[in-house]
C-alpha positions as CSV (number, residue, x, y, z in Angstrom):
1,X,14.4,31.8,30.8
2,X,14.8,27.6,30.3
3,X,16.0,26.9,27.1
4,X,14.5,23.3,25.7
5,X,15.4,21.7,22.2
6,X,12.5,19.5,20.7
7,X,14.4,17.2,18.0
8,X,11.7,15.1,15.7
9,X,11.3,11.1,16.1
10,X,11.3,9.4,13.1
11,X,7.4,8.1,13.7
12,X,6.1,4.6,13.5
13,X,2.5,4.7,12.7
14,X,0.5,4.7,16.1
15,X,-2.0,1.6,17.2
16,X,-5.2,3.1,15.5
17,X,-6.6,2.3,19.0
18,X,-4.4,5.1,20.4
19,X,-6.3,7.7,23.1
20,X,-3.9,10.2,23.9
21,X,-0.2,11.5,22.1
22,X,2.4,13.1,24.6
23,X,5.3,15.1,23.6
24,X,7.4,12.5,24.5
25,X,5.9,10.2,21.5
26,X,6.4,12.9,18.7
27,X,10.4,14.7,19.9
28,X,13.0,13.8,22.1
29,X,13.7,16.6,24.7
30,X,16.6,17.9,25.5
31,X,18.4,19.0,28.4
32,X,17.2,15.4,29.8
33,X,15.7,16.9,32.8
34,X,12.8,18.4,31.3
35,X,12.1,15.2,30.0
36,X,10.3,14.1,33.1
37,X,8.6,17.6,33.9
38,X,7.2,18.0,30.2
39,X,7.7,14.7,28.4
40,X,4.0,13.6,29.9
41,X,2.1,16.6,28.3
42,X,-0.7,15.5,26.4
43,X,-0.6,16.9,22.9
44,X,-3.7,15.4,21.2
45,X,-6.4,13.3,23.1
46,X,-8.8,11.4,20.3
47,X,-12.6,10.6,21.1
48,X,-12.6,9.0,17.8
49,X,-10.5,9.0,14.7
50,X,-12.1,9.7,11.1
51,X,-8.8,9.6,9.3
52,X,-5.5,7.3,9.7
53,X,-3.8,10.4,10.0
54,X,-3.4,13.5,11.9
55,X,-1.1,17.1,11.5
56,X,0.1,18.5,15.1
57,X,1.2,22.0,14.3
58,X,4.0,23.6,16.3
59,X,1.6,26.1,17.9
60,X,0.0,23.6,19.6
61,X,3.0,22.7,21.4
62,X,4.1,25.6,22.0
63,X,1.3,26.7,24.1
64,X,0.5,23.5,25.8
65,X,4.2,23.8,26.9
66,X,4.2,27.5,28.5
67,X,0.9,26.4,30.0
68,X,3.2,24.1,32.1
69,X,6.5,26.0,32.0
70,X,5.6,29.5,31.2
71,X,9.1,30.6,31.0
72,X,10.2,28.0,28.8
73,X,12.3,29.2,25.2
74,X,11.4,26.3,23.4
75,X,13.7,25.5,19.9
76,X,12.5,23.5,17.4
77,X,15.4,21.5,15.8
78,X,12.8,21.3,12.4
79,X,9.8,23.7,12.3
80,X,7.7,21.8,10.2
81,X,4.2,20.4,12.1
82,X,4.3,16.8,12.8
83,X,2.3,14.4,10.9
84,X,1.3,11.0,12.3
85,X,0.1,8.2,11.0
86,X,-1.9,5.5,12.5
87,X,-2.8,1.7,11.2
88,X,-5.4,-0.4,13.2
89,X,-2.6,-3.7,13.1
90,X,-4.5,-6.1,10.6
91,X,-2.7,-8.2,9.1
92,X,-2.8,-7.9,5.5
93,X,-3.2,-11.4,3.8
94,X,-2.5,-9.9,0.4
95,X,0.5,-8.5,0.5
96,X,2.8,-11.1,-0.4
97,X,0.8,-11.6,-3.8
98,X,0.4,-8.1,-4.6
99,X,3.9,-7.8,-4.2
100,X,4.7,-10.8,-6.3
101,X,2.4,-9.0,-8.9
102,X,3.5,-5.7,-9.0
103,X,7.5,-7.2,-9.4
104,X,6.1,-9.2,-12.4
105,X,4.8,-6.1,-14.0
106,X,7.8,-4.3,-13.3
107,X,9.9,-7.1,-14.2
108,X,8.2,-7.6,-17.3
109,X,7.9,-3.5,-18.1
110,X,12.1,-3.3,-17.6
111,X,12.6,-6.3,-20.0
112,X,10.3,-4.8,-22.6
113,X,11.8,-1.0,-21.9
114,X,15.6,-2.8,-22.1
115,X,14.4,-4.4,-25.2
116,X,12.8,-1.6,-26.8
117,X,15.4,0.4,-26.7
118,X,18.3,-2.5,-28.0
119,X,16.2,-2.3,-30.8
120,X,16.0,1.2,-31.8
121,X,20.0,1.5,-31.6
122,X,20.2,-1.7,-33.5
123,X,22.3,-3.3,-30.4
124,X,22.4,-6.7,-32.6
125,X,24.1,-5.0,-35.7
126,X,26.6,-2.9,-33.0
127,X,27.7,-6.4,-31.1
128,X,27.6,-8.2,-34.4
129,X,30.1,-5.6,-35.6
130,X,32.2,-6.2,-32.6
131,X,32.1,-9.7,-32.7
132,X,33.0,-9.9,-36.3
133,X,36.1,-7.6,-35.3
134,X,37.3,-10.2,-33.1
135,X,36.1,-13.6,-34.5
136,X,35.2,-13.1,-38.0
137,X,32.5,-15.1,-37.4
138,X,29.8,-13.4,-36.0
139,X,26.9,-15.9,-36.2
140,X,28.8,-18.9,-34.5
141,X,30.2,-16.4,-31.6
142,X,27.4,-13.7,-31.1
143,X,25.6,-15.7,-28.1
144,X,28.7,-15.6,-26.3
145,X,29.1,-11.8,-26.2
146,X,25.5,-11.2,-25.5
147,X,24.9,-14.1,-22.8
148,X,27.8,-12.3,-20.2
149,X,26.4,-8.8,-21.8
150,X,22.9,-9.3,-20.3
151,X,24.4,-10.3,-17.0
152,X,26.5,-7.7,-16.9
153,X,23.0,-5.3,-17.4
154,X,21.4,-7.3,-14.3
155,X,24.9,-7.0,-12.6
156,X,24.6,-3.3,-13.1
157,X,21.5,-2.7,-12.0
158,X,22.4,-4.5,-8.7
159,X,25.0,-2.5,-7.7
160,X,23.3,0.7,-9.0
161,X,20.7,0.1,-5.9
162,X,23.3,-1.0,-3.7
163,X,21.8,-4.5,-3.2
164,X,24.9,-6.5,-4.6
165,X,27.4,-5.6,-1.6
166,X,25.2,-6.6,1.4
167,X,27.4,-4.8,4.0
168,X,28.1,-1.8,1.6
169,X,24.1,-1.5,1.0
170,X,23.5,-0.9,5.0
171,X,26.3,1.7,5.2
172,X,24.9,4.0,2.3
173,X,21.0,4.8,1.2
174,X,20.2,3.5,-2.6
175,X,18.7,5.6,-4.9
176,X,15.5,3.9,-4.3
177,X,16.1,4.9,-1.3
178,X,16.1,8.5,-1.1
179,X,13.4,8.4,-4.3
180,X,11.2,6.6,-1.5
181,X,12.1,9.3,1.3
182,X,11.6,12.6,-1.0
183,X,7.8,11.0,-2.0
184,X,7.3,10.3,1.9
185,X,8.2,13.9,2.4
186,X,6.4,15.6,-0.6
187,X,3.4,13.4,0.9
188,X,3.9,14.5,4.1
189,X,4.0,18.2,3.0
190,X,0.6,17.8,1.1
191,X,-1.2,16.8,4.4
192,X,0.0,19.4,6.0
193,X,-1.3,21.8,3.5
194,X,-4.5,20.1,3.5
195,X,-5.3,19.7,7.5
């Protein structure tokens, strides 16, 4: 019996103009010789697409691979069925603004939430207090605490999402991140469930 390990590729959507998908375009294959004698089995051939979006499930390959190797022991390196993705490459004129909007929305909805909440723990009377510790003169000195205090905040945020260290940032995912990889994945699982 031929052992052969199928490890995942992280997909790129496909050209939506796309005819046929071969194993080779969905897992790497390992040992490397089977590459050549299975790597060229078509897995999906499309007539015509009615969805940007398609589930291969594992039985699929499975048999289309014993058809051609019939005593291949084929192990999956992740069982889950493989969902691609394809975009038909226009470019999208509005994405700059809509990205300019949505940051001044979010932009605006952080400086309302930061806001907000200064002002239901009473963060003037707190630095105030503070200020008046050091100064005794609260009034005169107050901008100066607050000015470096709402750099600080931005300063915080920066480095909370890695994006202040530009060689530390490529080294380690953010938060955003791995937020944006767990809603791929829980997005990915839907399909799957649906198709």
């Amino acid at each position: 019996m031929e052992d052969i390990y199928l490890i995942p590729i992280k997909l790129k959507p496909f050209n939506f103009t796309t005819q046929n998908i071969y194993l080779k375009d969905i897992y790497c294959i390992y040992p490397k010789e089977y590459e050549d004698k299975i790597g060229n089995i078509c897995i999906r051939t499309y007539e015509k697409k009615d969805s940007n979006y398609d589930v291969i499930h594992i039985g699929e390959i499975i048999d289309k691979v014993k058809k051609k190797i019939s005593a291949a022991h084929l192990t999956f390196l992740k069982t889950d069925d493989i969902v691609i993705f394809f975009n038909d490459n226009k470019k999208d004129r509005t994405k700059y603004l809509r990205v300019l909007l949505v940051s001044i929305v979010v932009l605006m909805g952080s400086v309302m939430g930061i806001m907000n909440f200064h002002a239901d723990v009473n963060m003037v009377q707190s630095q105030s207090t503070m200020v008046n510790a050091l100064t005794k003169d609260p009034k005169k000195y107050l901008p100066y605490f607050q000015i470096p205090y709402s750099i600080g905040i931005g300063i915080g945020v920066a480095l909370f999402f890695n994006k202040f260290i530009p060689t530390y940032a490529k080294n380690e995912p953010s938060p955003l991140d791995l937020k944006m990889k767990s809603l791929n994945k829980e997005i990915e699982n839907e399909l799957r469930n649906t198709k």
